[in-house]
N, C-alpha and C positions, 0 to 999 in steps of 0.2 A: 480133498480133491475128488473132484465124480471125472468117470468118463464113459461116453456113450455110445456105442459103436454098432455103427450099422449094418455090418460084416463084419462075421469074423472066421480070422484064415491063421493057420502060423505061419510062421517066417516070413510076413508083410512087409516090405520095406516100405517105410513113412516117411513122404517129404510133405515139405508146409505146403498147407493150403488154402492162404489166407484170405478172407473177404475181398474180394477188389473195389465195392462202394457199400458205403450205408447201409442203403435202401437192400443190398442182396444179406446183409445181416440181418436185416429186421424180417426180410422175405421168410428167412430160413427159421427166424424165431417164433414167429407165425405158424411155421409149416411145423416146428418141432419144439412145443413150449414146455415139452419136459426139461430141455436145456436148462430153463431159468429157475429151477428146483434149487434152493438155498441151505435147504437140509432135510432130515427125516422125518417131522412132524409140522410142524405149522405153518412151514413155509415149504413144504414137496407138494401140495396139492396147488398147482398157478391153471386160472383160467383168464386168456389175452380175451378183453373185455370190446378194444376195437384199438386202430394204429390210427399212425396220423392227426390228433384229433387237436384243433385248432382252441386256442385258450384267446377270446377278444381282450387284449391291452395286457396276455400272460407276462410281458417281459418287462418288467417295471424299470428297472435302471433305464432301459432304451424307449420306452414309450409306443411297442410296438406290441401285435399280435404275438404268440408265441404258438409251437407246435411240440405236443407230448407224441416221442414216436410210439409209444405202444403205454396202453390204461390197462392193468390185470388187478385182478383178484388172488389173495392165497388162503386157501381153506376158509372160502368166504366167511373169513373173520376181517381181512387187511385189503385195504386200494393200495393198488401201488405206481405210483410214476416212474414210467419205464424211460432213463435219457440213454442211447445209442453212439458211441462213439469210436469212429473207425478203427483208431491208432490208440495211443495210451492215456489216458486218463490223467487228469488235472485238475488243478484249484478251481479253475474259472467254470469245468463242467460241471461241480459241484454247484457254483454260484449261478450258474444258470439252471438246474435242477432245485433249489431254494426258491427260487423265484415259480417256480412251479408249483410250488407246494402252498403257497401263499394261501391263507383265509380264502380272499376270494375269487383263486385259482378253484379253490377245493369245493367253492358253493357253485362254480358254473359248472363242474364236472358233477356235483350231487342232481342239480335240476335239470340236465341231460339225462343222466342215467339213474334217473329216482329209486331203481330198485335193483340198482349195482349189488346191494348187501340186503339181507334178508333181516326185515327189523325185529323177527322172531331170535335171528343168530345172533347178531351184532346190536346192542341196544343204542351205540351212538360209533358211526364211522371210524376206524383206525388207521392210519395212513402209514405209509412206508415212502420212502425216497430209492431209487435204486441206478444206481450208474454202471453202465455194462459198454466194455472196450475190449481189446488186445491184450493189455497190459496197464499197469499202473503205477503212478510215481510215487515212491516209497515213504514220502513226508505222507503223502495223503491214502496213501493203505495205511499206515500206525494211524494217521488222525480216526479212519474210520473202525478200525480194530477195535481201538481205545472206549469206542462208544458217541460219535459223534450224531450227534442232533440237532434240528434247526433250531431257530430261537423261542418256538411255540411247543418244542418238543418230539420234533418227529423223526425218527431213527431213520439214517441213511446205509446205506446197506452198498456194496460194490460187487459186481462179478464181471471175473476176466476169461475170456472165451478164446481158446487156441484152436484151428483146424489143421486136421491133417489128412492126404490122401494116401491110403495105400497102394502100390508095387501094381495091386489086382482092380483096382477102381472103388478099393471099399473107403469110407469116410470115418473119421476120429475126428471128435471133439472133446476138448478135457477144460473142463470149468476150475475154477480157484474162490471161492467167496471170500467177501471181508467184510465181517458184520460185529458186535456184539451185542447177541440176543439179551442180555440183562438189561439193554433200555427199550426191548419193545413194553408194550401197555401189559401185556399178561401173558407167563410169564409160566403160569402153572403146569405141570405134569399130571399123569395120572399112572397111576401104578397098578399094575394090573398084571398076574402072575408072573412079577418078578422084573417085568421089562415096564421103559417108560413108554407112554404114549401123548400125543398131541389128541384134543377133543374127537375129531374125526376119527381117526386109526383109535382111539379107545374103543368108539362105534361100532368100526369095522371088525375087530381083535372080538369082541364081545358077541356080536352076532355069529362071527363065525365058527367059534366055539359051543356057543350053545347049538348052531344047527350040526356040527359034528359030534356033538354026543346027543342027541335027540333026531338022528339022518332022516327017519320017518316024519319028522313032519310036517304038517300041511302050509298050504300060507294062510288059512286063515285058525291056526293054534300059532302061528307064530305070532300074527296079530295081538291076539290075545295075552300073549308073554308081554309083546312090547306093543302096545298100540300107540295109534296115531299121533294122540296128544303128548306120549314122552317125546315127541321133535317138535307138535306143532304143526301149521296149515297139511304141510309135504307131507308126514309122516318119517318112520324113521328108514323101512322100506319099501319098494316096490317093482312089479312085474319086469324083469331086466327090457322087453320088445316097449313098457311103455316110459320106463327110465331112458333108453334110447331115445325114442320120439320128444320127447322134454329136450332132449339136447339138439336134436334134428333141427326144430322149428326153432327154439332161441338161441341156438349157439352156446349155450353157459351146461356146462356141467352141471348138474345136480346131485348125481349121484357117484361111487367108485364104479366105473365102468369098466379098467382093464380086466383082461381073462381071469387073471390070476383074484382080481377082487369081489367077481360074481359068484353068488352063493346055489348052488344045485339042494334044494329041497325035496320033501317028497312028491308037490303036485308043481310045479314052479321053479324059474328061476328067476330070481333076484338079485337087484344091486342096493344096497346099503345106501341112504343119504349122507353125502358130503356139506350137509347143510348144520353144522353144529360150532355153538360161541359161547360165550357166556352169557347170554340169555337163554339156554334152553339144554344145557351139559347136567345140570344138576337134575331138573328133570328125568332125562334118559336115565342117568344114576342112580336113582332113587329107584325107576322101575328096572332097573338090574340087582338093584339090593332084594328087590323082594320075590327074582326067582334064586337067589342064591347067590350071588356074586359080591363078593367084597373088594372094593376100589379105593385104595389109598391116594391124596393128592401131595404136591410134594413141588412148592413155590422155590 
């Protein structure tokens, strides 16, 4: 269980404060897509890709157009289909989010957004299903627990979203997931002094460490530790004002931008790319092996 809180006071007293439409849940997921954080590594980095977006003939039982309310990425490794539902969650949302996922749901959404996933990160799309309500009916939290997938193999994933206002006008939301991560596609850890990491946060753990025991140095010896080629086109960092600007004009995260994730060097700051998969993690690690660091993996 996470919970988010956007003030904080003691002695709050909390009454519900729950969505009144749809549309003001997807508003707020939009405005706050840390919300839809699933866990601490490969699925806490979510970038909301675009809402609303219309799938021609999506609803195949019914024969009609369908609408995916929100298209996100997580630790641009995974797409995922975001379905929204007011009240408590059910079989039939499930079946109507299968239908979304479909082959060639998946190819109209690739030739829309051709460069949703970085084909240096992700060598071939990963998909995810994800059904986000109120609450959920208990056959289908165990079904999705268990490890539930559509018939092509795509891990469906659930999150239950409760608001609350407090006493003083501060807001609480406290999230519930229901996943089991043993049927995503990959699957792997990385161990690195003692704690695990997802590809990205290996990234991030790694650089930050070397520039806290090396505080003097430049960006371009950092360069040369890690150059460009261990990520690929991006690199592995870059200038935090034009890591900004990247996200400015395309909306997509590129890099760890919270305060807490930018790196203070000796002529620079920087933010680390969020841009790493299994096409390009082995890379990075290799050039962390050879200023000194040893990284165990652990499936």
């Amino acid at each position: 269980m996470k919970m988010f809180k956007h003030l904080t006071m003691n002695d709050v007293q909390l009454e519900e404060f729950p969505f009144k439409r749809e549309l003001s849940m997807e508003a707020y997921l939009i405005e706050n897509e840390g919300v839809l954080k699933l866990d601490s590594d490969t699925f806490s980095d979510v970038s909301i890709v675009v809402d609303e977006l219309t799938l021609k003939q999506g609803r195949t039982s019914q024969g009609t157009d369908g609408r995916i309310d929100i298209l996100a990425t997580y630790s641009e490794e995974y797409i995922a289909i975001i379905e929204l539902k007011l009240g408590e969650l059910k079989q039939n949302h499930l079946t109507q989010l299968e239908e979304y996922l479909e082959e060639k749901n998946q190819n109209q959404i690739l030739e829309k957004y051709p460069d949703i996933l970085n084909t240096e990160v992700s060598l071939t799309p990963k998909w995810v299903g994800i059904l986000v309500g109120s609450s959920i009916d208990p056959d289908l939290a165990e079904k999705i627990t268990k490890g539930y997938s559509t018939s092509d193999g795509t891990p469906i994933f659930a999150l239950t979203i409760k608001r609350f206002r407090g006493s003083d006008g501060s807001v609480f939301v406290i999230t519930d997931t229901f996943f089991n991560k043993n049927k995503t596609q990959d699957t792997t850890k990385y161990l690195f002094e003692g704690k695990e990491y997802g590809k990205g946060r290996l990234v991030l753990a790694i650089l930050k460490d070397y520039c806290s025991k090396n505080n003097k140095i430049t960006y371009a010896e950092l360069d040369q530790a890690f150059p460009k080629k261990c990520q690929g086109s991006s690199g592995v960092f870059a200038i935090l004002d034009e890591a900004n600007a990247v996200f400015a004009s395309t909306g997509r995260k590129r890099h760890f931008l919270k305060p807490e994730e930018v790196i203070e060097i000796g002529d620079a700051t920087i933010a680390v790319s969020n841009q790493w998969g299994i096409g390009n993690i082995n890379r990075f690690i290799a050039c962390a092996n050879k200023v000194g660091y040893n990284i165990t993996t652990k499936s």
